[in-house]
C-alpha positions in Angstrom: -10.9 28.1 29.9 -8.7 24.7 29.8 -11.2 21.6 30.3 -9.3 19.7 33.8 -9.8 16.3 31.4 -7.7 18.1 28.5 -4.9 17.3 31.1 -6.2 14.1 32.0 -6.3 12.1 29.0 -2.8 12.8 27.6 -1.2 11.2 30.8 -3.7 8.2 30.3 -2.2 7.4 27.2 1.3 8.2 28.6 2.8 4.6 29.2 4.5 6.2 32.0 1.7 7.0 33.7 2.6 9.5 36.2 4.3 13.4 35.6 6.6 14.9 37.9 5.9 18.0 39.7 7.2 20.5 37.2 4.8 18.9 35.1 1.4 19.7 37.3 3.2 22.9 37.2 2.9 24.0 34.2 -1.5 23.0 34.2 -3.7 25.8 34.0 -4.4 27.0 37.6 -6.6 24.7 39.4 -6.5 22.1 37.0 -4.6 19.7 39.3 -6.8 20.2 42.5 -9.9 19.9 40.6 -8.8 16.6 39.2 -7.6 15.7 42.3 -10.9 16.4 43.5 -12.9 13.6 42.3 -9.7 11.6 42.8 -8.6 11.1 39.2 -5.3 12.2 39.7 -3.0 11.1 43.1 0.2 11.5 44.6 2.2 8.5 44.0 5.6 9.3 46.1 8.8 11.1 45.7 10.8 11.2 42.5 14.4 11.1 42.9 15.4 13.7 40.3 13.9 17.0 40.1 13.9 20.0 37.3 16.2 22.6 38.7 14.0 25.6 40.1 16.7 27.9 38.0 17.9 26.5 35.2 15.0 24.9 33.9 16.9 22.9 31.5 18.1 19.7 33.8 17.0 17.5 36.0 19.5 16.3 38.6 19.2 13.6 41.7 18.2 15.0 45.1 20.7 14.5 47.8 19.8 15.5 51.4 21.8 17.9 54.2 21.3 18.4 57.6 22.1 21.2 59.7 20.4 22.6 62.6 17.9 23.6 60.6 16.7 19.9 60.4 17.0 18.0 56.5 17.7 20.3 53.3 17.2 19.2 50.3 19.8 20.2 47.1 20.2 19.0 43.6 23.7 19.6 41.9 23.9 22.8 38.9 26.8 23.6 37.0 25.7 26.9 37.1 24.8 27.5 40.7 26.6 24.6 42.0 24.3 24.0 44.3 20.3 24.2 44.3 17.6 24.1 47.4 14.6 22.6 46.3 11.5 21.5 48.3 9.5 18.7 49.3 7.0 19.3 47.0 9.0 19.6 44.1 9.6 15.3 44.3 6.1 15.2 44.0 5.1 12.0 41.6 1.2 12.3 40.4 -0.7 9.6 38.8 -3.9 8.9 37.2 -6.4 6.8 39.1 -7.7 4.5 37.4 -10.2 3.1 40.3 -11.6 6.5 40.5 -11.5 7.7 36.4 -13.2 4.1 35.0 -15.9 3.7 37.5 -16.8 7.3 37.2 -16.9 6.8 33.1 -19.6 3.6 33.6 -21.6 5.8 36.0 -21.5 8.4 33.1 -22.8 6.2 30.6 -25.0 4.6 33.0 -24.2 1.3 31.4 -25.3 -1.9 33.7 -23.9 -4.8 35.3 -20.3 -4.7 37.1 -17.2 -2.7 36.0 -14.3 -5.5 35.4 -10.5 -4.9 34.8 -9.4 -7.1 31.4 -6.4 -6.2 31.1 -4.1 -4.9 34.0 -4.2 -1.4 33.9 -5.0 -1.2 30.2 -8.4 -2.3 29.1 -11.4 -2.7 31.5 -15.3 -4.4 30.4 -17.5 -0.8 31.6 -21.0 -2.5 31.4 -23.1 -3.9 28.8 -25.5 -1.0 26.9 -28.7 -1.8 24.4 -28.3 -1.0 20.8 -30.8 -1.2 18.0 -32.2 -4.0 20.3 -28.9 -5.9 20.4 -26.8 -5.8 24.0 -23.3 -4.8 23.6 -20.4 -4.7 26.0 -18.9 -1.0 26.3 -15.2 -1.1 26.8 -12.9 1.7 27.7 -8.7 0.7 26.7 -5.9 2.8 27.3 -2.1 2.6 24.7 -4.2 1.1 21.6 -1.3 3.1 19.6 1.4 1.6 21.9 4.1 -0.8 20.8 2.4 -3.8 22.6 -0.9 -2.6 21.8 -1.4 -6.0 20.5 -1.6 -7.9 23.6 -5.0 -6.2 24.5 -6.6 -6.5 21.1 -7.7 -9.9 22.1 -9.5 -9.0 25.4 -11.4 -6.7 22.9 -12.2 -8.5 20.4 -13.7 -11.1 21.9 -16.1 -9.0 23.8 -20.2 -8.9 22.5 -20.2 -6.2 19.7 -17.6 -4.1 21.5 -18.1 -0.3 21.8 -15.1 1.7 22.8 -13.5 4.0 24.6 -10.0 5.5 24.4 -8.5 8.8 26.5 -7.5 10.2 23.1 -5.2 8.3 20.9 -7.5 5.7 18.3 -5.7 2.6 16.3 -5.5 2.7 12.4 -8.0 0.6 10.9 -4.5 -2.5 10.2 -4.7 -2.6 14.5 -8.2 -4.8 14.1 -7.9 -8.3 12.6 -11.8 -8.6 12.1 -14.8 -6.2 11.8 -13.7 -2.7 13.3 -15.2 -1.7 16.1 -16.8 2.2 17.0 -13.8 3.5 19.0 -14.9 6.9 20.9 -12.0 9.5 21.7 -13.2 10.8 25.0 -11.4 14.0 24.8 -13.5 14.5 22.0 -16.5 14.3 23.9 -16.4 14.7 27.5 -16.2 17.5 29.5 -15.9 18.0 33.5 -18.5 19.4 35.0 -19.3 20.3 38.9 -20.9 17.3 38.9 -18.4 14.9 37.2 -17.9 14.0 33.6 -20.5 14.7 31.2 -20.4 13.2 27.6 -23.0 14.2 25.0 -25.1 11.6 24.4 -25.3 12.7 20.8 -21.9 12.4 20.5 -22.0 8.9 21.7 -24.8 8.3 19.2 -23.4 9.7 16.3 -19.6 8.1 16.8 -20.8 5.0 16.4 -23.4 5.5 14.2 -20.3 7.0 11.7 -18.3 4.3 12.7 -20.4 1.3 11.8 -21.6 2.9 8.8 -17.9 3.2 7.3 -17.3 -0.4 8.3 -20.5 -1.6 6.8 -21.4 0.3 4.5 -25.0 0.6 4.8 -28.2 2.8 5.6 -27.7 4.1 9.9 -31.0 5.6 11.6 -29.7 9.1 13.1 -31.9 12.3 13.2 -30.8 16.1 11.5 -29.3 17.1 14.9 -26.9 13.7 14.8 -26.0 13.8 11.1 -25.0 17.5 11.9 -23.2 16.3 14.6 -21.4 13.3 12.6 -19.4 15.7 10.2 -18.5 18.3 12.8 -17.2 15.4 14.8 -14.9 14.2 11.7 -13.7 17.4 11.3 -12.5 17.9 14.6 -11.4 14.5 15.5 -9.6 13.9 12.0 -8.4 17.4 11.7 -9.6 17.5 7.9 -12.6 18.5 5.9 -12.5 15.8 3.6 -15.4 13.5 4.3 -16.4 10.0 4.4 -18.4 8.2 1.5 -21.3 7.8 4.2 -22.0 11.3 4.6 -21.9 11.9 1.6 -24.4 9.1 1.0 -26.0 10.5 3.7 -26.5 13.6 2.4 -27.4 12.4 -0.7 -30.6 10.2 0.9 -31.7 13.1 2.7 -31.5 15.7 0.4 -32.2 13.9 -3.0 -29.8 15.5 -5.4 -26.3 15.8 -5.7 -26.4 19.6 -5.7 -28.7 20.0 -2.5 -26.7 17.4 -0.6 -23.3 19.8 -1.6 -24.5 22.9 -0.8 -25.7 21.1 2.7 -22.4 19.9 3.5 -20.9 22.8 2.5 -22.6 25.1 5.2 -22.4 22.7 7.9 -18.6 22.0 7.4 -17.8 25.6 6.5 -15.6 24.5 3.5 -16.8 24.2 -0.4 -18.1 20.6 -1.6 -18.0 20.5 -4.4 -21.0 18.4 -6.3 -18.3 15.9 -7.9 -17.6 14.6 -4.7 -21.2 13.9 -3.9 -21.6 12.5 -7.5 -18.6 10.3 -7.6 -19.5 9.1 -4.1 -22.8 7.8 -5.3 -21.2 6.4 -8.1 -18.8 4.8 -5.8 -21.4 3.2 -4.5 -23.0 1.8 -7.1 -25.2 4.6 -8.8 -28.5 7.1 -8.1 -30.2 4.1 -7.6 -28.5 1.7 -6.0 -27.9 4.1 -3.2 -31.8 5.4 -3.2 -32.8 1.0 -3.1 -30.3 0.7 -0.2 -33.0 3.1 2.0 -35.8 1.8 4.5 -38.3 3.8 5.2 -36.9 4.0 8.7 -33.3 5.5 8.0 -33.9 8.3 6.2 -32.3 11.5 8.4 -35.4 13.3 10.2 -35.8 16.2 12.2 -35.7 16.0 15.8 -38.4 18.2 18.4 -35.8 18.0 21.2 -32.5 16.6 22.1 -32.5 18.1 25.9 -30.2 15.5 27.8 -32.0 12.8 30.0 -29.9 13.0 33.4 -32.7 10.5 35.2 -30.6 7.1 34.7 -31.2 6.7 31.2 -28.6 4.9 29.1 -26.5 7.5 27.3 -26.0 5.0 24.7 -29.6 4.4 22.8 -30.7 3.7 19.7 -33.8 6.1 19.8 -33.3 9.8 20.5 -35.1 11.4 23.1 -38.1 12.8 20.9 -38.7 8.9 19.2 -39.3 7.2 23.0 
């Protein structure tokens, strides 16, 4: 069954911003009212050209006739010379971006005001706690557009930015500083009765990955997490090659090169091999190095639960629920 947001997101990052009728036609049924719904998506007036209902292969202007049947409405077909088509099929949808952002901050139950940055493009969601540092969660739209550039800055200059995209996230040259965790929400959201719904070990573990790449040292994330980390590289970078943190990672928690391969191995579902873990390590500066590099504190750790807090606590943390 088709997720309404899997329809959702690719029109955020559409610079057009709005799809034509035959568009919304071709959603899974009852995608488009249940968007509609909690107001994400919204007419936004007549198009002047419209698909042809029988070719399906051009779109032509809509000119009007009236008879004594009232106004007509007809596009030209080389085929069929002439085409009725109705009302409905002028029908211009857009996101809404007053209803989508505020319903994301509510989500992640962030605090403090929602605040556009950038017109239509980036927008400050809240300010979250991490690791006893507060952070300002953002949520940007076109990072992978041409002028993609003129947000950065807005960004950037944010307090330890955490952010958000629809779908589409910048190469690692888009950032003229430190990197920051950017989240592809159709990666990790879902709509639910009640609205959107993100894992909050998803969250957790995205920017736990994130930061460790760009820093390159020890992160505090339970079993469950680190679990989660990999399957969340493989399905957001399409791959099953992994990152030199997980397979440092792995390494910590496991304490051999062999152990931490045939872990990897089962939770990717794809050989690793014991030379990458090895050459990894070495990568990082040997056995030891990597072993020094530990606290007693970041070593991965079983969780008792991970049941999902819905009482108003941040879906960002820094503890999982079985550490409060």
């Amino acid at each position: 069954m088709t997720d309404p947001l899997d329809c959702l997101w690719p029109l955020m990052e559409s610079p057009a911003g709005t799809v034509r009728a035959h568009g919304v036609a071709r959603w899974p049924d009852g995608v488009r009212d249940r968007l509609r719904e909690f107001g994400f998506v919204v007419t936004a007036g007549d198009s002047s050209r419209v698909l042809c209902p029988e070719c399906r292969t051009h779109s032509e202007e809509v000119f009007a006739c009236e008879s004594a049947r009232g106004t007509r409405l007809f596009i030209s077909c080389p085929d069929h010379i002439r085409v009725q088509v109705a009302h409905e099929d002028r029908a211009l949808w857009r996101v809404d971006h007053g209803s989508v952002v505020p319903a994301l901050a509510s989500t992640l139950r962030v605090t403090g005001k929602v605040s556009e940055l950038s017109r239509q493009r980036c927008w400050r969601l809240g300010r979250t706690n991490l690791n006893g540092e507060h952070r300002d969660v953002l949520f940007a739209r076109g990072l992978t557009w041409n002028d993609a550039d003129t947000i950065r800055g807005a960004i950037t200059s944010a307090r330890k930015p955490i952010v958000f995209v629809p779908m589409d996230k910048p190469t690692e040259r888009y950032w003229t500083g430190r990197v920051p965790p950017v989240i592809a929400l159709d990666q990790v959201a879902v709509l639910t009765e009640a609205g959107i719904e993100i894992d909050p070990l998803e969250i957790t573990a995205a920017i736990q990955d994130a930061e460790t790449m760009t820093a390159h040292e020890s992160v505090h994330v339970s079993a469950d997490q680190f679990a989660l980390m990999i399957r969340r590289q493989i399905k957001a970078e399409h791959r099953t090659e992994l990152t030199d943190a997980v397979y440092l990672a792995a390494y910590r928690q496991h304490g051999s090169v062999r152990k931490a391969a045939e872990y990897l191995s089962q939770q990717t579902g794809a050989e690793v091999t014991k030379d990458k873990v090895h050459q990894a390590v070495k990568r990082a500066g040997g056995a030891a190095e990597v072993l020094n590099a530990e606290s007693s504190e970041s070593v991965v750790r079983p969780v008792a639960s991970q049941s999902r807090d819905k009482k108003g606590k941040p879906l960002i943390c820094s503890q999982t629920p079985a550490e409060e």
